[in-house]
C-alpha positions in Angstrom: -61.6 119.4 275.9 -59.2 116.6 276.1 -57.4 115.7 278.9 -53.9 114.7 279.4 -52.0 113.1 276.3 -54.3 110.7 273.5 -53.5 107.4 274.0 -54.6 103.4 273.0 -54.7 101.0 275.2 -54.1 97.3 274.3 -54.5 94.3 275.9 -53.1 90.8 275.1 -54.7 88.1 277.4 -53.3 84.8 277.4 -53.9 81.7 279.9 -50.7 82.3 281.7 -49.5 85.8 281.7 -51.9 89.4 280.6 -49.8 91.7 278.9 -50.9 95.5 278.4 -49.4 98.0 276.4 -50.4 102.4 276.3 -49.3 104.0 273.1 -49.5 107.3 272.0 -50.9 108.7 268.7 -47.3 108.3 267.1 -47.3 105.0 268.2 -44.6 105.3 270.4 -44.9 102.7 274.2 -46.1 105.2 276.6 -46.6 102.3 279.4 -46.2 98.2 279.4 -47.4 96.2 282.5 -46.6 92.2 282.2 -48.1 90.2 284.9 -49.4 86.2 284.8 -53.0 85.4 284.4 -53.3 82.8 287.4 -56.1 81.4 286.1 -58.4 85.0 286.6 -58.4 87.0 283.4 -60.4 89.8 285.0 -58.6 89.9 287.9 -55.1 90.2 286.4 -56.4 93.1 283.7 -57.8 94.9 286.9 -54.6 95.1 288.5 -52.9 96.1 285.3 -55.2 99.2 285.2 -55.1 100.0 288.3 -51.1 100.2 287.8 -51.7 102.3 285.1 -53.7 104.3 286.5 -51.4 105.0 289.6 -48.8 105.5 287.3 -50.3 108.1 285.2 -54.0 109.4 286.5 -55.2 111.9 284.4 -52.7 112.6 282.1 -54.3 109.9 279.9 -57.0 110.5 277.7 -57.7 107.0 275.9 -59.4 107.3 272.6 -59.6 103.4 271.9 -59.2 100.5 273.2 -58.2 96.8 271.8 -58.2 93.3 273.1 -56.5 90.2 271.7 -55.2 86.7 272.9 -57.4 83.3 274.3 -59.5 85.7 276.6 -59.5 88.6 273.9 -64.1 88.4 273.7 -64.5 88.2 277.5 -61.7 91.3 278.5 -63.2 93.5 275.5 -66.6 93.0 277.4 -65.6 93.6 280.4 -63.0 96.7 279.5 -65.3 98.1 277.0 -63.1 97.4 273.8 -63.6 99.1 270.4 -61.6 96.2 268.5 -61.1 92.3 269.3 -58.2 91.0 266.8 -56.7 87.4 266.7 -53.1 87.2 268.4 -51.6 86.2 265.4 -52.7 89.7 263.6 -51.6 91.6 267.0 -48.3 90.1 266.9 -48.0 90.6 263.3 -48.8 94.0 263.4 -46.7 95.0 266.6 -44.0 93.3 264.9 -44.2 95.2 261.6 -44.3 98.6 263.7 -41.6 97.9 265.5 -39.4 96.6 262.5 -40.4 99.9 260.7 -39.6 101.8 263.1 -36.4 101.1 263.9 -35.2 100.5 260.1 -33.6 97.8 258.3 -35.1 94.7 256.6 -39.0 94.2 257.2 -39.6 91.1 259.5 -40.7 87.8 257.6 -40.8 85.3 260.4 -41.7 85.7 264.0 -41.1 83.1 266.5 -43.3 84.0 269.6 -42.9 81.7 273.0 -45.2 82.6 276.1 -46.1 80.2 279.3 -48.0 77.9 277.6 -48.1 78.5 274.0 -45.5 79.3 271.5 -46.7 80.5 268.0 -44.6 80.5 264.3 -45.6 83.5 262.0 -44.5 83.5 258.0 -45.0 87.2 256.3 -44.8 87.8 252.6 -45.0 91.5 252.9 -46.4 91.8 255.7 -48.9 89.4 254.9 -49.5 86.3 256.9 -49.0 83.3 255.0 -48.4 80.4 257.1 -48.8 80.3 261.2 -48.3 77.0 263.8 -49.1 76.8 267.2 -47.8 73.9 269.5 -50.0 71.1 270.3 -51.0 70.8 274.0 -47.9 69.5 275.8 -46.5 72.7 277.7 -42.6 71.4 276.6 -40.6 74.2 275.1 -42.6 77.2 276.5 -42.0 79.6 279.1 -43.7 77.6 281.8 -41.7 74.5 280.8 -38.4 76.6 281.7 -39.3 78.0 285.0 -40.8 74.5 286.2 -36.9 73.0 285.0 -35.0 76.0 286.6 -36.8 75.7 289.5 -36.0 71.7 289.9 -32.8 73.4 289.9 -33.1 76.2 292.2 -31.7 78.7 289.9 -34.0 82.3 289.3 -35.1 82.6 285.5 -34.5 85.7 285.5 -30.7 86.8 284.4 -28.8 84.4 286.7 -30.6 81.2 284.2 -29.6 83.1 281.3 -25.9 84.7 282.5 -24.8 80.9 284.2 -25.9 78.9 280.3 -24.2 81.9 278.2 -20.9 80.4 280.1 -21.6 76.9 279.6 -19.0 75.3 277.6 -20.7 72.1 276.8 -24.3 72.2 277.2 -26.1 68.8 277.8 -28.8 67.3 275.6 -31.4 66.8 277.2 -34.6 65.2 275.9 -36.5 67.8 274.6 -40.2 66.5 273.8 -41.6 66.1 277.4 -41.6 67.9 280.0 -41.5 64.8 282.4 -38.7 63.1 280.4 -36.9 65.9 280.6 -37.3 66.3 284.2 -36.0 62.8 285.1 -32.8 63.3 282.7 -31.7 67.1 284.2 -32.4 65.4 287.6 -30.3 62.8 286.7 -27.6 64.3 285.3 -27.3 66.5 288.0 -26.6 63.4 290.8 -24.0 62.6 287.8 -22.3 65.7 288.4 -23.3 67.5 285.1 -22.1 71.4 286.0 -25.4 73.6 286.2 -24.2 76.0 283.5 -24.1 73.1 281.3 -27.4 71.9 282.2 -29.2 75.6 282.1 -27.1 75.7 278.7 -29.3 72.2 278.1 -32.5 74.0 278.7 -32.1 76.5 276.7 -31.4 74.3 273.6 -34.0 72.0 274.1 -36.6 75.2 274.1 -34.8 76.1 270.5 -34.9 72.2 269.2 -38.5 71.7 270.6 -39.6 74.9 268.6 -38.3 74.2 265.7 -38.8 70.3 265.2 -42.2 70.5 266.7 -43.3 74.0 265.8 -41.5 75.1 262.8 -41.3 71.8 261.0 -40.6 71.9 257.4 -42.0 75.5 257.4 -39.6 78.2 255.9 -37.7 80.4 258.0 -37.0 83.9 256.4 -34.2 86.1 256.6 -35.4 89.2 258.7 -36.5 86.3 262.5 -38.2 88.1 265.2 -37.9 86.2 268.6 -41.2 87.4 270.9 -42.9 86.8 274.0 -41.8 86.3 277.4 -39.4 83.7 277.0 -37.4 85.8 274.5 -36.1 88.0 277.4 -34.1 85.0 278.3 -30.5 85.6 276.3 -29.8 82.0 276.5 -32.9 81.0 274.5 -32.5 83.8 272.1 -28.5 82.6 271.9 -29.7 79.2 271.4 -31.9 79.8 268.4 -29.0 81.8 266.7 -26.6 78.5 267.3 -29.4 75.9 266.2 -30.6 78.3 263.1 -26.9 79.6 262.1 -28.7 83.1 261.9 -28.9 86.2 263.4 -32.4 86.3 265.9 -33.5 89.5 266.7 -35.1 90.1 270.3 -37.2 93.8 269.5 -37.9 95.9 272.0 -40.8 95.6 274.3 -40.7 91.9 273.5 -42.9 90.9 275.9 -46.1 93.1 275.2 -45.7 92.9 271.4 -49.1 91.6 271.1 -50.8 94.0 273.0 -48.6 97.0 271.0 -49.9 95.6 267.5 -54.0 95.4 269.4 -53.5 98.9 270.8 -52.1 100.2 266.9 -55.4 98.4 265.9 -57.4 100.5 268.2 -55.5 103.6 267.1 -56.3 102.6 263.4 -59.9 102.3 264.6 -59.7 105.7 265.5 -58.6 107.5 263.1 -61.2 105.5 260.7 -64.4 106.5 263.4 -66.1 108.9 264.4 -67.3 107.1 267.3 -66.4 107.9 270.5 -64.7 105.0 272.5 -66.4 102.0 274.7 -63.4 101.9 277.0 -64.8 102.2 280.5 -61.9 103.9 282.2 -59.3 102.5 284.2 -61.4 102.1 287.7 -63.6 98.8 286.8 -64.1 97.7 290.5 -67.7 98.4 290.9 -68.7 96.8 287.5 -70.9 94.4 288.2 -70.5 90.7 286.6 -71.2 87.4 287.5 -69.6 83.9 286.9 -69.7 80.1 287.0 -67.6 77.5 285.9 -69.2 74.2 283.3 -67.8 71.3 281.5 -68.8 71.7 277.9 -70.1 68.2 276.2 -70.3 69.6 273.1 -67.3 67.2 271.8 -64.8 64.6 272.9 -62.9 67.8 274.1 -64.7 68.1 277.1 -63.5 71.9 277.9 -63.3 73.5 281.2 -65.3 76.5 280.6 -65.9 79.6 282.1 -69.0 81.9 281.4 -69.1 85.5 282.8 -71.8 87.4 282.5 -71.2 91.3 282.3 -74.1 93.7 281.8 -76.0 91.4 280.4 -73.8 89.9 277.8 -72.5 86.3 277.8 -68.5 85.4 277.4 -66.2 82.6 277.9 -62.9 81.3 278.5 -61.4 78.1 278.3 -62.8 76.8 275.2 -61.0 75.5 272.3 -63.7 74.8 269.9 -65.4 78.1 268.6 -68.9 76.9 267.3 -70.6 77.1 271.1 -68.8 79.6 273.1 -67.1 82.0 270.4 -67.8 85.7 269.6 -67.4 86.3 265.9 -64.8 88.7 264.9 -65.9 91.8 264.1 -65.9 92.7 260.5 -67.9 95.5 258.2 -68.3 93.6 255.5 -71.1 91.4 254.2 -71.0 89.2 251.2 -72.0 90.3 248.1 -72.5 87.0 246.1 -74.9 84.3 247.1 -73.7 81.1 249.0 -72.3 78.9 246.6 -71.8 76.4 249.3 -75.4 76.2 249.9 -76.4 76.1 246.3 -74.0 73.3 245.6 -76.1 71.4 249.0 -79.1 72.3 247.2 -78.5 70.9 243.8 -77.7 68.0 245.7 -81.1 67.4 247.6 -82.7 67.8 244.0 -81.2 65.3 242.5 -81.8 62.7 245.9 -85.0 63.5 245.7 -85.5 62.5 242.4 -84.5 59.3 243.4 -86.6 55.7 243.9 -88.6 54.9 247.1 -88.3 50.8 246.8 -86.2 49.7 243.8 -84.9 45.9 242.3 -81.8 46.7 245.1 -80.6 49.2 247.6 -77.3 50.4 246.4 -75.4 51.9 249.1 -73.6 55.0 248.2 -70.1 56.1 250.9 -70.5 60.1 251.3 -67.0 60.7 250.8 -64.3 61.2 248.3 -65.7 60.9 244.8 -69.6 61.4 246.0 -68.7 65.2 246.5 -67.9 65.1 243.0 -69.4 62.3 240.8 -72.8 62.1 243.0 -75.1 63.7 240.0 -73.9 61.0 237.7 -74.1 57.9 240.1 -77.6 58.6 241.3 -78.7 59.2 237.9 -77.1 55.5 236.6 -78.3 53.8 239.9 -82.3 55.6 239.6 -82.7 54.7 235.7 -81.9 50.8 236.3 -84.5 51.0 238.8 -82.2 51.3 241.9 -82.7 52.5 245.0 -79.5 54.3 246.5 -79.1 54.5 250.0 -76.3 57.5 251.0 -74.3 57.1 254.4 -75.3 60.0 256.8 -72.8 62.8 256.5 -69.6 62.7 258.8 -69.8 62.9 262.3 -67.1 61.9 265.2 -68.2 58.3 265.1 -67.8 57.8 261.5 -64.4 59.3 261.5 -63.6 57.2 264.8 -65.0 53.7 263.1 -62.9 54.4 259.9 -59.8 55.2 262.2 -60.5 52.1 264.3 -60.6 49.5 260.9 -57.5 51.2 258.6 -55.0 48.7 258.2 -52.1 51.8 257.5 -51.5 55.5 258.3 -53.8 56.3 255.3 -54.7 60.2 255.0 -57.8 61.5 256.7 -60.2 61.6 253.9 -59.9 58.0 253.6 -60.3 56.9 257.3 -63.1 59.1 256.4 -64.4 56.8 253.5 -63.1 53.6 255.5 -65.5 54.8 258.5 -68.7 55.4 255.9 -68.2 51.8 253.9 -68.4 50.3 257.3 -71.4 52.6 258.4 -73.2 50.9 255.2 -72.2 47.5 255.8 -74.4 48.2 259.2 -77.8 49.1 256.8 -79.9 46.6 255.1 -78.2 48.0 251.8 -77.8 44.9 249.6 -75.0 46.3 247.4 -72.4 49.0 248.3 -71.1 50.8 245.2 -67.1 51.3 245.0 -65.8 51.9 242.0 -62.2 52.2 241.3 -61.6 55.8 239.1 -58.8 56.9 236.7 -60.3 60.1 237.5 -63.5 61.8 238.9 -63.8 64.5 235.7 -65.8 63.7 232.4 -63.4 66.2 230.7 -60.7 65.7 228.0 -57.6 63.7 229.1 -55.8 66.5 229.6 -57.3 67.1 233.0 -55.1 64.2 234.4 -55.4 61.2 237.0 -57.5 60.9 240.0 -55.4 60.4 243.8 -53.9 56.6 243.9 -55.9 56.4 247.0 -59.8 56.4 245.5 -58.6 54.2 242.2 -57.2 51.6 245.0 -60.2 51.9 247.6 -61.7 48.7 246.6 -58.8 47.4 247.3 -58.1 48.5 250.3 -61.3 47.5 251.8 -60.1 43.7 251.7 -57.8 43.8 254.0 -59.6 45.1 256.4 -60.6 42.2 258.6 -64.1 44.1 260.0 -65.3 44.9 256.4 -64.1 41.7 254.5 -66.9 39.9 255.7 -69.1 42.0 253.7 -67.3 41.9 250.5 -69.5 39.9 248.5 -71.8 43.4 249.1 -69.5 45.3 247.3 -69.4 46.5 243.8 -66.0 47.2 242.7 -66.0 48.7 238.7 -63.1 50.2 237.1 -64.2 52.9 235.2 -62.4 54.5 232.7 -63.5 57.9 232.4 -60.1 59.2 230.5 -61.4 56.7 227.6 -64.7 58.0 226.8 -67.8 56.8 227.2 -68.4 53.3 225.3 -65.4 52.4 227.5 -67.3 53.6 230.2 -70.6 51.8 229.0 -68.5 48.3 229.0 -67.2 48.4 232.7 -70.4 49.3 234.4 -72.2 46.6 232.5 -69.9 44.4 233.2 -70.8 45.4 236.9 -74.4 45.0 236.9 -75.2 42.6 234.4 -74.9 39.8 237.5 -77.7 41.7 239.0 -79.6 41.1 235.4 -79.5 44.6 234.0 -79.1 44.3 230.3 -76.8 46.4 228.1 -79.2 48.4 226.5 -80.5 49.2 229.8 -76.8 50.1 231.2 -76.1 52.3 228.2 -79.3 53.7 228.5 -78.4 55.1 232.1 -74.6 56.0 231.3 -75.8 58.7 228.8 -78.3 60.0 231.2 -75.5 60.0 234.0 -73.3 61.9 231.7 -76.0 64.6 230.6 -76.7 64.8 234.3 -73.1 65.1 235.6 -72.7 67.6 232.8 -75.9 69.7 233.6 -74.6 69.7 237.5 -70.9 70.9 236.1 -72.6 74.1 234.2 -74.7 75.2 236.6 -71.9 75.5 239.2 -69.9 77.2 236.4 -72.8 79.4 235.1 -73.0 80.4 239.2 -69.3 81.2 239.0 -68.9 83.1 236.5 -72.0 85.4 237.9 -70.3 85.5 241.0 -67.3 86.7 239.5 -69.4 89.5 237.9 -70.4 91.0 240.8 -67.1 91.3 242.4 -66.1 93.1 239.3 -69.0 95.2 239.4 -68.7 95.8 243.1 -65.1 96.3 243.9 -65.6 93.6 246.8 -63.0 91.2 247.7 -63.3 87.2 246.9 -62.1 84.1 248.5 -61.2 81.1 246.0 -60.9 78.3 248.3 -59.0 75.5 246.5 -58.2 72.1 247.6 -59.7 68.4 246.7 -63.4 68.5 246.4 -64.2 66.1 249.1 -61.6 68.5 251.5 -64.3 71.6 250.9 -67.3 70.3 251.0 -67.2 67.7 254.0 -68.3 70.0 256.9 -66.5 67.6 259.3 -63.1 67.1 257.7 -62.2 70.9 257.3 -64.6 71.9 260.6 -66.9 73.6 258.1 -64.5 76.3 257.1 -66.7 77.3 254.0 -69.8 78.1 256.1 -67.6 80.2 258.5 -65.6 81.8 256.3 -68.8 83.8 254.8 -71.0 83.7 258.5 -68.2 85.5 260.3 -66.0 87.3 258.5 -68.1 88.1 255.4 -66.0 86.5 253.1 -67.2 85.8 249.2 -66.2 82.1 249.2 -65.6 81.0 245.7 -65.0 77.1 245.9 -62.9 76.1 243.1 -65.3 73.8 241.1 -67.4 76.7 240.7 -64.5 78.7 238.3 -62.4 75.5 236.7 -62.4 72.2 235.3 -58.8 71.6 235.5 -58.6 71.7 231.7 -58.1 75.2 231.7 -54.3 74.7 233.3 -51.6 75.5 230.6 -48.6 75.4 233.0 -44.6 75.0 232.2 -43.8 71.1 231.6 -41.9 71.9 235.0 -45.4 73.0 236.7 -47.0 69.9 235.9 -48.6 67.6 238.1 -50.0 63.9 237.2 -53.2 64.7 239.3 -56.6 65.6 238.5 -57.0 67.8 242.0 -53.9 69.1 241.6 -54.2 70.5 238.0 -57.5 71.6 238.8 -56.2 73.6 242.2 -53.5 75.6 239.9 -56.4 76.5 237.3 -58.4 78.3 239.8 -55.0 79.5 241.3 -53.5 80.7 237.5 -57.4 82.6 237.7 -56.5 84.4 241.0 -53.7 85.6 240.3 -54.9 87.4 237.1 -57.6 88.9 239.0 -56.8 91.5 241.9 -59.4 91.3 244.2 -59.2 87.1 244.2 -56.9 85.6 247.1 -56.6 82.0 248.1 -57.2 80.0 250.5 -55.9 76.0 250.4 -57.9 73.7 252.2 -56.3 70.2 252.6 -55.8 67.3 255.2 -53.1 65.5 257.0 -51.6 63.6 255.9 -51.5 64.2 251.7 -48.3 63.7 249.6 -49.8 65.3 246.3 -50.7 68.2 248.3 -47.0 68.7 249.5 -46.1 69.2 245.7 -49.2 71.0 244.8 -48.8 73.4 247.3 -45.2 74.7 246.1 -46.4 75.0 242.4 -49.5 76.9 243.4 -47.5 79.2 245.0 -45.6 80.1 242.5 -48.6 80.3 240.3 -50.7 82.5 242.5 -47.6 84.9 242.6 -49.2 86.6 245.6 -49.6 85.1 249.5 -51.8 82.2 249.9 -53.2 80.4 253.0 -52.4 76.7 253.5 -54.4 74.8 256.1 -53.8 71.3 256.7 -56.9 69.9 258.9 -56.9 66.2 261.0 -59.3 64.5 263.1 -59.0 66.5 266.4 -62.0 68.6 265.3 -61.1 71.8 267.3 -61.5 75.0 264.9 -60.3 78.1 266.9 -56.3 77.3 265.3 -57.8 77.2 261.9 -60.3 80.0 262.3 -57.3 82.2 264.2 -55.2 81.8 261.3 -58.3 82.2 259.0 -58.8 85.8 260.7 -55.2 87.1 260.1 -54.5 86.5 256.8 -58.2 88.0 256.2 -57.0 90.9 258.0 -53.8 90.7 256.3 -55.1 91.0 252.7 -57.3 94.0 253.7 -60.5 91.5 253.9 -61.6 91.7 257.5 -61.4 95.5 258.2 -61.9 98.1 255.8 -59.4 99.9 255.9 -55.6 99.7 256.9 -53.1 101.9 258.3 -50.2 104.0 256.0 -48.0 101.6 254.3 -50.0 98.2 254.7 -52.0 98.5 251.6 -52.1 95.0 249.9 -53.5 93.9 246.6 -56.9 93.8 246.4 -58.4 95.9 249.2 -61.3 98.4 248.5 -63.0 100.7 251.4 -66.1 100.4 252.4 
């Protein structure tokens, strides 16, 4: 028989403050307990149930249990959890309870502030859309406000907040450090600034550093929830309203949002399982675990990492890469297509392996930008004039690093990318390097448009480099004219080669055998698609069309192997975009338009989604890429459903990108199987 009243316990653990949150099977807060983390996750959770525990005893009879935030894997080891959810879903979905319960407009945005992090959430009915986090500087957080209030010797709690509300001029301060910001309050202060003015400051700069830094150019809805710790402060919350010129809603139980929405997850859980719960029970002091602190060398990151070991198992905190020291999420599904990622690498191996072991020259050939596309066609040319062709290996932190070190201007990431492999080559005992300047990297009609400014002017480029213009006698530099057909084609590329005595008979030769080969690589990724497509028809399972420029999804390193991930730890069926369109297949307004090849072929495979209900997107792209910006808008509009928009750079850490991966997953009904009353989104099937 039960005891006491059924009950879900959540717990949101983040590096400076452990939130947990006791609901009961309504979903109504039965307990909160708010407390910082001090560095010991295990040790703050402890005390939080042990409070609980004093607080209620037996009248509790917890029937699930959830864990989110930075140290959600290691706390649902050591509590015992049933479910381990992303903060951004948790905060989502405490956020859509509470807006549903007490009426009015459903939340669209959430802006979420705790010690050290502040997160912005974008909902399209109740689907997450968009999310940012702030970058590593503490300014604008909660612990950024109690370091300033303390400088001034003023309590954060209600006299900061009651002395700015009466400011009547409050100072700007600057914003964007925590250390400038210091010296100016200090310094204002000797001036003789009044301290309701300079609280008043504090306050703003919060607001501004949120929304320049944080926000950006995202959009801001019309229903704003303002969560987290900080969002107790009035001033904060009054400052938001001023900056914004909008109403900012504070919900209750602000603080412990996050741990409401994991502790509705566990309660979802429940009523979905038969099994009964792994929560341990509030008394965890004899549990036996062990610990030990390492750096982690597995990148330039060089993490502070702890491992704990409890029961056996292995979990970590500290880490902000996920590849070493990350628990998958847990998900019930398992894909029912094959890996098109992989069969896309292998079709590739083929065709090197086809190639020639000592030829007339080594052609070296960058792996980047129009490789991931054009590869089949260039190998083919190169092989049947009796070329060898040397590839440069595939991205790593030093190519990326050599490419940023030689770019003469604040060129977008795939192309300190391509800078970094041209200069790799120029390092081999390649005696050509082949660069050739494309109106477009499709042998389709016209219609299919113009390739990025960027790869038709890489040749270019190049020379002004002063590390690689030493080498530019190496480098072969065609024009090729694709959009003209192939005799136009046939005349630039011998016009390339015939100084390296190839004839034109021999050149034509290898164009049409390039063309038959890029042609037969094109079908077989569409023939693969289409089967793909089949059996999620047939099966009722979910898809994922990842769209974006070719050489975005399908270098591992520029989009931290998002493909791979997607399918090993969530189960997603990843259908890349090359696999379903051409680009030709785009028959958008005049208004929808867009000059680029990518871009025409991204709102193909985005017009195919949306006429299919179990497709949803996800947009893979890199910073920082104007035809994207415009892209991005249109394909919005033609998806006519909620779409994921990731924009990777050079850092290389994946647990922001695989965070916001996991909630829109969630979101569209992908990661679980099931969703609670009222959540159902398009597409989502039980398994």
């Amino acid at each position: 028989m039960a005891r006491g009243v059924a009950a879900y316990l959540g717990i949101d653990v983040g590096s400076v403050s452990t939130k947990l949150a006791v609901i009961d099977e309504a979903g109504a807060l039965v307990h909160e307990v708010y407390l910082p983390t001090a560095g010991a996750p295990i040790e703050a959770v402890s005390r939080g149930l042990n409070e609980i525990a004093a607080r209620w005893g037996d009248r509790l009879d917890v029937r699930g249990a959830g864990t989110t935030g930075s140290g959600r894997e290691l706390i649902a080891e050591f509590i015992g959890a049933d479910v381990i959810h992303d903060e951004i879903s948790a905060h989502k979905t405490g956020a859509l309870h509470v807006s549903r319960t007490y009426g009015g407009e459903l939340v669209d945005t959430i802006f979420e502030i705790g010690g050290q992090d502040s997160k912005y959430i974008h909902l399209d009915n109740g689907v997450v859309t968009d999310f940012n986090m702030n970058d590593v500087c503490a300014a604008g957080t909660g612990s950024f406000l109690e370091e300033q209030s303390e400088l001034l010797g003023i309590p954060i709690r209600d006299t900061f907040a009651k002395l700015a509300l009466s400011a009547p001029a409050p100072a700007r301060l600057g914003e964007f450090c925590t250390v400038a910001t210091g010296n100016d309050l200090m310094s204002r202060l000797q001036k003789g600034e009044s301290m309701d003015n300079l609280l008043a400051g504090l306050a703003h700069a919060v607001a501004r550093n949120f929304v320049t830094l944080v926000v950006s150019r995202r959009a801001i809805g019309k229903v704003v929830f303002f969560q987290g710790g900080t969002a107790s402060n009035r001033a904060v919350a009054a400052a938001f309203a001023g900056l914004l010129g909008r109403r900012i809603i504070v919900p209750p139980h602000n603080g412990v949002i996050g741990a409401m929405g994991v502790a509705l997850m566990a309660r979802e859980w429940g009523s979905n399982s038969n099994i009964q719960t792994r929560f341990r029970g509030f008394h965890l002091a004899d549990l036996q675990y062990a610990a030990r602190n390492f750096t982690c060398h597995g990148c330039n990151n060089r993490c502070d990492v702890k491992e704990f070991t409890i029961e056996g198992e292995k979990s970590y905190w500290g880490s902000k890469c996920s590849d070493r020291y990350y628990r998958p999420a847990v998900s019930d599904r398992k894909p029912v297509i094959p890996d098109l990622i992989a069969y896309r690498e292998n079709l590739f191996e083929e065709i090197a392996r086809g190639g020639v072991a000592e030829g007339k020259f080594k052609i070296g050939l960058p792996r980047a930008l129009s490789y991931f596309d054009l590869y089949p066609f260039w190998h083919r040319y190169l092989t049947r004039l009796g070329m060898q062709v040397v590839l440069s290996p595939t991205t790593d932190p030093k190519i990326i690093e050599g490419g940023q070190e030689i770019a003469q201007a604040p060129y977008c990431l795939p192309i300190r990318v391509a800078l970094g492999h041209v200069r790799t080559l120029t390092e081999t005992d390649v005696d050509f390097i082949l660069l050739p300047s494309l109106d477009r990297t499709g042998l389709e009609d016209s219609s299919s448009g113009q390739s990025c400014l960027w790869i038709r002017t890489l040749p270019h480029t190049l020379s002004f480099s002063t590390v690689l213009e030493p080498h530019k006698d190496k480098f072969l530099t065609p024009s090729v004219p694709f959009a003209d057909g192939p005799e136009a084609v046939k005349a630039a590329l011998h016009k390339a080669f015939a100084p390296l005595g190839i004839t034109r008979e021999e050149s034509d030769r290898a164009v049409e055998e390039a063309y038959a080969a890029q042609n037969d690589f094109r079908n077989k990724l569409l023939t693969a698609g289409q089967a793909a497509l089949k059996k999620l028809a047939k099966t009722g399972e979910p898809g994922v069309v990842l769209i974006g420029r070719t050489y975005s999804i399908y270098d591992r390193n520029l989009t931290c192997d998002l493909p791979r991930k997607l399918k090993s730890r969530y189960g997603a069926n990843v259908l890349p975009l090359d696999f379903l369109v051409t680009g030709a297949e785009w028959n958008g307004t005049a208004g929808d338009n867009l000059l680029w090849e990518s871009g025409r072929k991204i709102l193909a495979a985005a017009q195919l989604a949306s006429s299919q209900d179990n497709l949803h997107l996800i947009y893979a792209s890199n910073f920082p890429c104007g035809p994207d910006a415009a892209a991005r808008q249109i394909t919005r509009r033609t998806a006519g459903e909620p779409l994921l928009f990731l924009k990777f750079d050079s850092l290389g850490w994946d647990s922001g990108y695989m965070t916001r991966c996991e909630a829109y997953l969630d979101s569209m009904g992908i990661l679980r199987c099931s969703k609670s009353a009222g959540e159902t989104v398009k597409g989502e099937v039980s398994c």
